[in-house]
N, C-alpha and C positions, 0 to 999 in steps of 0.2 A: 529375455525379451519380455517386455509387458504387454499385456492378456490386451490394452488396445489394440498396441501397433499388431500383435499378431491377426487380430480382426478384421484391421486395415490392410493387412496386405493381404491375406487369405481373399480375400475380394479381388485382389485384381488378376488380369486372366491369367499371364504365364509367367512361367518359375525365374526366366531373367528378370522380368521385373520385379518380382518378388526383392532377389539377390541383389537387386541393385536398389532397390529403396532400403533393404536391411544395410548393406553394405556404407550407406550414407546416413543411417539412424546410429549405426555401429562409430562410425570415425566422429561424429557429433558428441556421441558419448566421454571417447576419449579426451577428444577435447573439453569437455566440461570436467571432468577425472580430474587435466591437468590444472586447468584454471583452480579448483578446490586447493591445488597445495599453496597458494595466496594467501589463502585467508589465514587471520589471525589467529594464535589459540588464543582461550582463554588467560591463561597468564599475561601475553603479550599486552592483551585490554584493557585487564585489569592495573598495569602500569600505566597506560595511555589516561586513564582513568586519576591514577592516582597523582600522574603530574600535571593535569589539565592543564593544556593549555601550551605545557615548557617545550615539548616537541610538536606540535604541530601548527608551528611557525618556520617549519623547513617543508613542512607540506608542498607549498606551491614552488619553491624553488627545486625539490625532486621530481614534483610533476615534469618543469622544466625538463631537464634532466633525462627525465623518460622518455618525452616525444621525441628529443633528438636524439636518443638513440635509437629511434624506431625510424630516423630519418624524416620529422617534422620539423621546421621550423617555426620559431612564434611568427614570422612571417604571413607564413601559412595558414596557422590558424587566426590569422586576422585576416583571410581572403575568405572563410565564414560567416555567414549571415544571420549572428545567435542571436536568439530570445533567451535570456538568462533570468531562469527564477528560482526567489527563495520563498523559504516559508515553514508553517508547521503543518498548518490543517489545509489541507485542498491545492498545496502545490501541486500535486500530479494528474490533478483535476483540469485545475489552469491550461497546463501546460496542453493535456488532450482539446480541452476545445481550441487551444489557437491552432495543434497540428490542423485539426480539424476544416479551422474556418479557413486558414491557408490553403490547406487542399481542395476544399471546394473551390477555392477562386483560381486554381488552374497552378498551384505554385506545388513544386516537387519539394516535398517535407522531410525530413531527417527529426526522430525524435528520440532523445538519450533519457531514460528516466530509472526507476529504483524505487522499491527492489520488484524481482519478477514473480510471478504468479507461479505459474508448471515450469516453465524451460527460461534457462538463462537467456537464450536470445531475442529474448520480448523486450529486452532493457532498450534492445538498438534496431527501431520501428523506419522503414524507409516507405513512403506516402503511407503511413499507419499501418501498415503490416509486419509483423518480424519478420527479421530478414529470413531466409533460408535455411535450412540446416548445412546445405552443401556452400553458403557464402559465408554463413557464421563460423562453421572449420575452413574454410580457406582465410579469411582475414584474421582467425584465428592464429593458427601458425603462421602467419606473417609477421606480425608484431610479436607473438611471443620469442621466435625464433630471433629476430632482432635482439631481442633483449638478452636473450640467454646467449648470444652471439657476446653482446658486449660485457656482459656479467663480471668477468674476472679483470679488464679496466676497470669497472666501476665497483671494485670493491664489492663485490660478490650482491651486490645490491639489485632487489627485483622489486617493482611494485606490488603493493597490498591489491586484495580482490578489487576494492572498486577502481584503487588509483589505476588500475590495471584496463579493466571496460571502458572507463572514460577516456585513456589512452585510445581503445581501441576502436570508443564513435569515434574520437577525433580521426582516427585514418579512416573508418567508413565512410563517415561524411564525405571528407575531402574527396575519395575515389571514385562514390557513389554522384557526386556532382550534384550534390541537394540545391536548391533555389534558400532556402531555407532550415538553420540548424537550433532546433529547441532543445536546451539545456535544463533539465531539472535537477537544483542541487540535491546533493546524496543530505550530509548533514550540516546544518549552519551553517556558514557561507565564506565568513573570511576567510577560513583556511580550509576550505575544503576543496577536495583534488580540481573539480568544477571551474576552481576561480583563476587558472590558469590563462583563462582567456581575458582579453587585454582592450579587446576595442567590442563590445555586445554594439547590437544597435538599438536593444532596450532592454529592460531589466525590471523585475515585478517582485512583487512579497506579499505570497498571498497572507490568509490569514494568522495572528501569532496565536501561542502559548504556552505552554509548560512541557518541554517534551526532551528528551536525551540530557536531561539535568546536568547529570553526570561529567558530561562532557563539556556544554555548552555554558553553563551557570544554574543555579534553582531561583533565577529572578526574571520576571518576562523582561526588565531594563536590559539584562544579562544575554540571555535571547535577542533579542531586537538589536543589541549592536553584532553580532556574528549576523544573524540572517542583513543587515544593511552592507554588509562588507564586499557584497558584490558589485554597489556602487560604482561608476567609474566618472572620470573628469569630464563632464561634456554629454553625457550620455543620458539621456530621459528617464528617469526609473516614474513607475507608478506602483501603489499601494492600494491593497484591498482596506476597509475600514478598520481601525484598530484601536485600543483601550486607550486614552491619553500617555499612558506613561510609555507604554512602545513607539504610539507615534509622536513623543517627544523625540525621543534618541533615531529614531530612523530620520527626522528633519533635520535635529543637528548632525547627525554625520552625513548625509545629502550637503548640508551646507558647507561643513569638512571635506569634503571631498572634491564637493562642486557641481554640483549633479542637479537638477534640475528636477524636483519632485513632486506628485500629483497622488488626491485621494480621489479613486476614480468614484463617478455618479452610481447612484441604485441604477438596476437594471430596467427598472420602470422607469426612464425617460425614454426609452425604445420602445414602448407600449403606449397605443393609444386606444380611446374607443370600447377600452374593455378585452381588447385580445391582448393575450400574454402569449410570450414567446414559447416554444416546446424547447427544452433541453433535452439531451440523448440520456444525459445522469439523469436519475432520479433523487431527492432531496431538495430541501428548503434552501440548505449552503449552497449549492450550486447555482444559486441565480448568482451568488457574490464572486463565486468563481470565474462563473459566465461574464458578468460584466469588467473585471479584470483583463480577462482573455481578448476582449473587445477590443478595450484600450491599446494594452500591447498590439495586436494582428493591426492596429488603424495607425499607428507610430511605425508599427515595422514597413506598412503597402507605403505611407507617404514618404516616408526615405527611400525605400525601394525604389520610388516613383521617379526623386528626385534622381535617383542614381541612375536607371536606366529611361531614359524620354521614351522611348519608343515603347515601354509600357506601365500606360497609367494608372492609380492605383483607385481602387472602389471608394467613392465617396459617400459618406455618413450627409444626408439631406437634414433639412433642418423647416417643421412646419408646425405654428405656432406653439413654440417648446418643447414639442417632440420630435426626437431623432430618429429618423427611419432608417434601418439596417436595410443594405443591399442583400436580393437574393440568396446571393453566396455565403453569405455573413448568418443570415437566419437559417438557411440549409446545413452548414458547418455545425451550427449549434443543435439544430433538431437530431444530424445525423452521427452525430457524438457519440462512443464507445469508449466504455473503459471500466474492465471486468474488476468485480471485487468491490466496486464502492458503489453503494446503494442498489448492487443486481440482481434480479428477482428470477429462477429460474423455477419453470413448472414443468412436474412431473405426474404421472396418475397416483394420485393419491399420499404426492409428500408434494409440499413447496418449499423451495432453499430460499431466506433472503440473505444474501452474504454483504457485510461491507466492515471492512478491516479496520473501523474506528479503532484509534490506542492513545487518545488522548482524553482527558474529562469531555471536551465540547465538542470531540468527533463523536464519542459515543453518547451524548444527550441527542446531538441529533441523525443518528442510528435511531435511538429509541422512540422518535419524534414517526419518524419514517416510517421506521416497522410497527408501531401500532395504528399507523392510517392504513399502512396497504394491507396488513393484516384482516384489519377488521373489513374493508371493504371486501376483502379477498371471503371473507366468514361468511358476509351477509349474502354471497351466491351461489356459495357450496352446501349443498345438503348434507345433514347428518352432522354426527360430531364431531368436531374439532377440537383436536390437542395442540397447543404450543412447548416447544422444547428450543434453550438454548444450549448452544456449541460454543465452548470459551476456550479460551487459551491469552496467555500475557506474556512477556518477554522480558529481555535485558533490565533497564533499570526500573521499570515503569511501574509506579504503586498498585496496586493488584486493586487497594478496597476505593481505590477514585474510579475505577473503571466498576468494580464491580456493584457495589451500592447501590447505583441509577438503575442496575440491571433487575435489583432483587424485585423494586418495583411492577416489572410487568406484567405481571400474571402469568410468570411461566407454570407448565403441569410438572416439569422435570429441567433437570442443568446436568447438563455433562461437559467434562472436564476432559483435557488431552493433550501430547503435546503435537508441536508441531512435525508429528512423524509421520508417516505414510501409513507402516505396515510393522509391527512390534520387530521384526526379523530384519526387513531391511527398510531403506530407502532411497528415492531417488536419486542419482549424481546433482541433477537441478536443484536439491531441496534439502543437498548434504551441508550439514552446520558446522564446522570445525570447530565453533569458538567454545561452544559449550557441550557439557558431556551429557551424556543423555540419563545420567542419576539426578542430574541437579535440573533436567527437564521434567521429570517424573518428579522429584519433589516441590517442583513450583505447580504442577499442576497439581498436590495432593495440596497444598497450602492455600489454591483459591479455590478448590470444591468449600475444605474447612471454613473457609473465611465467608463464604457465599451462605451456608448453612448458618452458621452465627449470625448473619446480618438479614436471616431472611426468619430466624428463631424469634431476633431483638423487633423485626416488620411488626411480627406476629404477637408478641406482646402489646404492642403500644396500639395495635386494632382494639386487642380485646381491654386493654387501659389496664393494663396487668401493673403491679408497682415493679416490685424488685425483682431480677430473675430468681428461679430457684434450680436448683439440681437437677430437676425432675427436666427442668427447660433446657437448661444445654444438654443433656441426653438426647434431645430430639433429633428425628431424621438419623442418618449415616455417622455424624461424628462422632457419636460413641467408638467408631471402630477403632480408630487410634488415637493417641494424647499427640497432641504435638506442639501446644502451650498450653499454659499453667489453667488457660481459662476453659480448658475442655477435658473432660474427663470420662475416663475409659470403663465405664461401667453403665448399666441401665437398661431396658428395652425398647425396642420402636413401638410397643404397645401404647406408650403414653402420649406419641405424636396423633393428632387429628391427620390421619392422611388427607383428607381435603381442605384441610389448610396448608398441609404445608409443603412446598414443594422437594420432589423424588430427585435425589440427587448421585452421581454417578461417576467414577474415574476412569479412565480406560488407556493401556498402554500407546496406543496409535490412533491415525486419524480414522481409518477402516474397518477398526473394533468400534470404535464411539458410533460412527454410521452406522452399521447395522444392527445399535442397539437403539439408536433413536426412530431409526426408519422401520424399526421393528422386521428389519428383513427383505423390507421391500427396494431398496438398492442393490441391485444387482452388480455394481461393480466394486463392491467393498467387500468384504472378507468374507470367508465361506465358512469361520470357524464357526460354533455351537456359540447363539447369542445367550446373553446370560439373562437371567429368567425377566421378563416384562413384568411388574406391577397390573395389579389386577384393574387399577384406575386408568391406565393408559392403553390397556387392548383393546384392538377391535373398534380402533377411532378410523372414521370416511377420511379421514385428512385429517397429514400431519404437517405443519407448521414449522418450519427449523431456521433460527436465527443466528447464524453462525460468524461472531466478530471477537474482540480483543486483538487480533494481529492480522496483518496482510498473509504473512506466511501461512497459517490456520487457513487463514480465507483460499489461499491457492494451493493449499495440498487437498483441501475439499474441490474445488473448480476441477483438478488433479483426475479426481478418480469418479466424481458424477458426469463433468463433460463429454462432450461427443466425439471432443478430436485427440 
C-alpha cells in the first residue's frame, strides 16, 4: 500500500473504516492490473507504425463491435449529447473549460479525456470529478466481463487500452445520465476509437501541429486531414486559428463532408473597457482555448435550447461590438481546473511549475509562461534562487525540438528521468507496457547528452567562440559516456566554467530525480542517500522546478508531491 493512502486512512477513527476504504483502494487496483493487459506491447506499435494507416481503417468498425457486445447500440450512443474534439495542442484544455462552463450553467457534464495524470479513472470525469474508485471497479467489470463473456464468438478479440475506456465512458455516460457528453479525441481523428459516434452536436479543432508523426503523417496537411475526420454531415464544427495550409484541408474536407465550418473570434470581443476575462489555466494559449470552448458550450445551449423548450439556453448579449458572456459562462471560465498544464504548486521553500508541453509550440509557450511567473515569483522571495528543470520525452517525438527552447532559460541544473515512480517499482495507474524500461533509461541518457551539447554549443556562440574544440565537448557530465561519434569519453569538469554552464543529471526514477532537485526537501520522494549537491546550488531560500516534456512526467510528479 502507498505511504499516502496509509496516511489517509491512519486518520480516520476506527479499523472498519480503515478496512473498508483499503478494501475499495484494493479491488480498484485489481482493476487497473486487469485493464494494463490491453495495452500494446511494443512490437505490436511498432507494426501499427510501420503500416500507417493499412489497419486502422477497421478501427471504428471494431469499436462498433465493442459496444455491442457490451450491449450498446449506435442507437444509443446517438441518445448522447457529444462535444467532439480534435486537435494537437490544447484539446484537453478546450474540452475542460466547456465541461466547465456547462456545469456552471446548471447542465450535468460527462467528461472522456487522455491520458491521466495519477489514477486511470481521471480519463471519466462526471460534473468534473472522477468518478469513484468504488464506480470506476463496478463499471469496470461490467463491460469488461461483457467482453471477455463474448470473446471466443468474436474470435478471441478484446479492445486495445484506450479502444477499451472509450468503450467504457460510453456505458458511463449512458448510466450516469449526463445532460451533456464531452469527448476528447485520444489521437487524430479519423480513425480513432472516439469517432464512433455518429450524430455530435458540435465538433471543434483546437490548435494543429506536428505531433505522433509516426502515425498520423510528418506534414501539418497530413495532420489536419485525420484531426478534420470527425466532421459530420450537418453538424456545425468550429476551429481555433490555424496556419493556412491546415486551414485549407480542414475547409475542404468540411466541404467534403458537409459540415458547416467557422474560425472562431479572438477572445477579446468578450472584453470590454479594459477588463479581461480570468481563466482557471494559466497561459497565453489559453485564451484561444478559452474562446473555442465558447463557441462550441454557445452551439451546444442553442440546440439544446431548441431541443428542450422548457429550457432556455444563456444568451451571448451584443453592445456596440462587444459580446458580453453570461455569468455562467465567465464563472465556468474563471473556475476552470485542469492539473498538469500551466500548474503552479507552492511549497516551503521549492515551487513546482508543471505543464506537460511535447510539442515545439506547447513547450515555447511553457517557456513564455514559466519565465513570467518565475520571475514574478523571484522578485518577492528573499534570498537566493535557483532554477532546475525536470525532463523527460516520449514515443516518437524529437528530443532536440523540445529541448533547445529549453537550453535557453537559465536553468542552474537539468535533470533527466523516466517516466517511473520509484527505480523498484511502480504504479498499476502509471504501468507502461509498451515500452521496456532499458529503452526508457536510454532515452533519458540521450536527452541529458543532447541537452549538454546544445547548452556547450549556447555557450560558445555567447562567448563568439569559432570552432568547437575537444576541450568543449568534454564539458559538463558527457564525458561520462560516448554515445555518438560527436562526444568523447575523456577530459575533466576542471575545464567547464561552472557558472556558465549548466549541472546536469540522470536519475533511474521520478523520486530519485526529486530529491536531488529538491535537495531533500520533499518529503514524499525517496528516502535513499541523495547523491552529492554541487557546491553552486546549496543552501538556495528557494528552489524553482520546471517540470515538462510529457504529461506522464508531469503526473508521476502530481503522483508523489500532491496531497491526495
Amino acid at each position: 500500500m502507498s505511504t499516502k493512502l496509509f496516511r489517509s486512512l491512519s486518520s480516520v477513527a476506527s479499523t472498519a473504516e480503515i478496512n473498508k476504504k483499503y478494501e475499495v483502494w484494493r479491488r480498484a487496483q485489481e482493476a487497473v492490473t486487469k485493464l494494463n493487459t490491453l495495452q500494446s506491447n511494443a512490437q505490436t506499435l511498432e507494426k501499427i507504425r510501420q503500416q500507417r494507416g493499412k489497419r486502422s481503417e477497421q478501427n471504428i468498425p471494431n469499436m462498433i463491435k465493442f459496444v455491442e457486445r457490451v450491449g450498446i447500440t449506435l442507437d444509443d450512443v446517438d441518445r448522447l449529447s457529444v462535444i467532439h474534439v480534435s486537435g494537437t495542442k490544447g484539446k484537453g484544455s478546450t474540452c475542460a473549460f466547456c465541461e466547465s462552463i456547462l456545469r456552471h450553467q446548471g447542465y450535468r457534464t460527462g467528461f472522456f479525456s487522455s491520458p491521466h495524470l495519477v489514477e486511470v479513472r481521471e480519463r471519466l470525469r462526471i460534473n468534473g470529478i472522477p468518478i469513484s474508485r468504488e464506480k470506476f471497479t463496478e463499471y469496470f467489470w461490467d463491460v469488461f466481463g461483457k467482453l471477455e463473456k463474448t470473446k471466443e464468438s468474436a474470435e478471441g478479440d478484446m479492445p486495445a487500452y484506450f479502444a477499451f475506456l472509450t468503450v467504457m465512458a460510453l456505458h458511463v455516460f449512458l448510466k450516469e445520465k449526463v445532460d451533456v457528453a464531452i469527448m476528447e479525441v485520444g489521437i487524430g481523428g479519423q480513425f480513432d476509437s472516439t469517432n464512433l459516434i455518429r450524430r455530435p452536436v458540435v465538433c471543434g479543432v483546437s490548435s494543429l501541429g506536428l505531433d505522433h508523426t509516426s502515425i498520423l503523417g510528418e506534414t501539418i496537411d497530413k495532420i489536419a486531414w485525420h484531426k478534420a475526420g470527425i466532421f459530420k454531415p450537418g453538424v456545425p464544427a468550429f476551429t481555433s486559428s490555424q496556419c493556412r495550409e491546415a486551414l485549407d484541408v480542414i475547409e475542404n474536407r468540411a466541404k467534403e463532408i458537409g459540415c458547416p465550418i467557422t474560425t472562431v473570434p479572438p477572445l477579446s470581443i468578450y472584453e470590454s473597457n479594459g477588463h479581461s476575462l480570468t481563466l482557471g489555466i494559466a497561459g497565453n494559449m489559453q485564451r484561444q482555448n478559452a474562446a473555442l470552448a465558447i463557441q462550441l458550450c454557445k452551439e451546444w445551449t442553442d440546440r439544446r435550447g431548441k431541443d428542450q423548450s422548457n429550457r432556455s439556453p444563456p444568451q451571448v448579449s451584443e453592445n456596440q461590438g462587444v459580446q458580453t458572456l453570461p455569468p455562467a459562462v465567465t464563472e465556468g471560465l474563471k473556475q476552470c481546473r485542469w492539473d498538469g498544464r500551466n500548474q503552479r504548486i507552492h511549497k516551503k521553500g521549492i515551487t513546482y511549475y508543471l505543464d506537460g508541453a511535447h510539442t515545439l509550440e506547447s513547450v515555447q509557450q511553457c517557456i513564455e509562461w514559466f519565465k513570467r511567473a518565475s520571475a514574478e515569483e523571484s522578485k518577492e522571495l528573499g534570498g537566493r534562487v535557483i532554477r532546475i528543470l525536470v525532463f523527460n520525452s516520449t514515443g516518437d517525438r524529437e528530443a532536440n525540438v523540445l529541448i533547445e527552447p529549453l537550453v535557453n532559460c537559465g536553468f542552474d541544473a537539468a535533470v533527466f528521468c523516466p517516466n517511473i515512480l520509484f527505480s523498484t517499482i511502480n504504479s498499476v495507474d502509471a504501468m507502461n507496457l509498451t515500452v521496456t524500461k532499458e529503452s526508457q533509461l536510454n532515452r533519458v541518457l540521450a536527452n541529458m547528452l543532447l541537452f549538454e551539447r546544445l547548452a556547450v554549443k549556447r555557450l560558445q556562440q555567447q562567448k563568439h567562440e569559432k570552432e568547437p574544440t575537444e576541450t568543449d565537448t568534454n564539458c559538463c557530465e558527457a564525458k561520462r559516456l560516448k554515445l555518438d561519434s560527436d562526444i568523447v569519453e575523456k577530459g575533466d569538469n576542471s575545464v567547464c566554467d561552472l557558472e556558465d554552464c549548466v549541472i546536469t543529471k540522470d536519475f533511474p526514477c521520478i523520486s530519485s530525480a526529486l530529491s536531488w532537485a529538491t535537495q531533500g526537501r520533499e518529503p514524499n520522494t525517496s528516502t535513499q542517500t541523495i547523491v552529492e549537491i554541487p557546491s553552486t546550488l546549496r543552501n538556495a531560500e528557494h528552489i524553482q522546478i520546471l517540470v515538462t516534456g510529457s504529461l506522464h512526467l508531469v503526473g508521476g510528479v502530481l503522483g508523489l508531491i500532491g496531497p491526495d
